[in-house]
C-alpha positions in Angstrom: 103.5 80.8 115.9 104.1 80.1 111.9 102.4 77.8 110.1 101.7 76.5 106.6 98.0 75.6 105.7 98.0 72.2 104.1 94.1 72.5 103.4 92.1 75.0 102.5 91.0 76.6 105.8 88.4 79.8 106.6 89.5 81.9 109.3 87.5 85.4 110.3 85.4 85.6 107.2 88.7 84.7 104.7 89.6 82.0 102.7 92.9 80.8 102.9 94.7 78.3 100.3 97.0 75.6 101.0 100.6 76.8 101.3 99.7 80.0 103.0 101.8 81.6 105.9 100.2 82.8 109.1 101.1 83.7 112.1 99.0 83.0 114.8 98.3 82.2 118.5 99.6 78.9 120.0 96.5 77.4 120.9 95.0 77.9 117.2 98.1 76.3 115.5 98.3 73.0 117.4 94.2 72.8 117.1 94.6 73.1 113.2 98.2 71.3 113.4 96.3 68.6 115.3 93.1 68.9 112.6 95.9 67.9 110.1 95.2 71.5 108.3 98.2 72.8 108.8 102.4 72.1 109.6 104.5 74.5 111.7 106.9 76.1 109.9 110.1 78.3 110.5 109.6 81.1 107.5 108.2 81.2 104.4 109.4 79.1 101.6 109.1 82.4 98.3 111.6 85.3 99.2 109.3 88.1 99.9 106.5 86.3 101.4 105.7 87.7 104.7 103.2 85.5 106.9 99.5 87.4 107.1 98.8 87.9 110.6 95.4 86.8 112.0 93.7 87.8 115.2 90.9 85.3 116.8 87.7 86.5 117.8 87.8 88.6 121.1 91.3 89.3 120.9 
């Protein structure tokens, strides 16, 4: 799934601004979407922009 941090969030060691583009698992977007950390999104917004993969712990 594709989201679009709205907060400043750490995920596996990295800070992430507000406005990035991940894509991530399900479960982990609607727990931050939920959180009010981040919006689902279709694409990114900037031409270019690809959305930075993450992987959770234990994947």
């Amino acid at each position: 799934m594709l989201i679009e941090l709205l907060k400043p969030h750490t995920h596996a060691g990295v800070l992430h601004a507000p406005g990035t583009h991940l894509g991530i698992d399900e479960a982990t977007a609607r727990w931050l979407i939920e959180r009010g950390v981040a919006k689902p999104t279709e694409a990114p917004d900037e031409p270019g922009v690809k959305p930075q993969p993450t992987a959770r712990k234990g994947d």
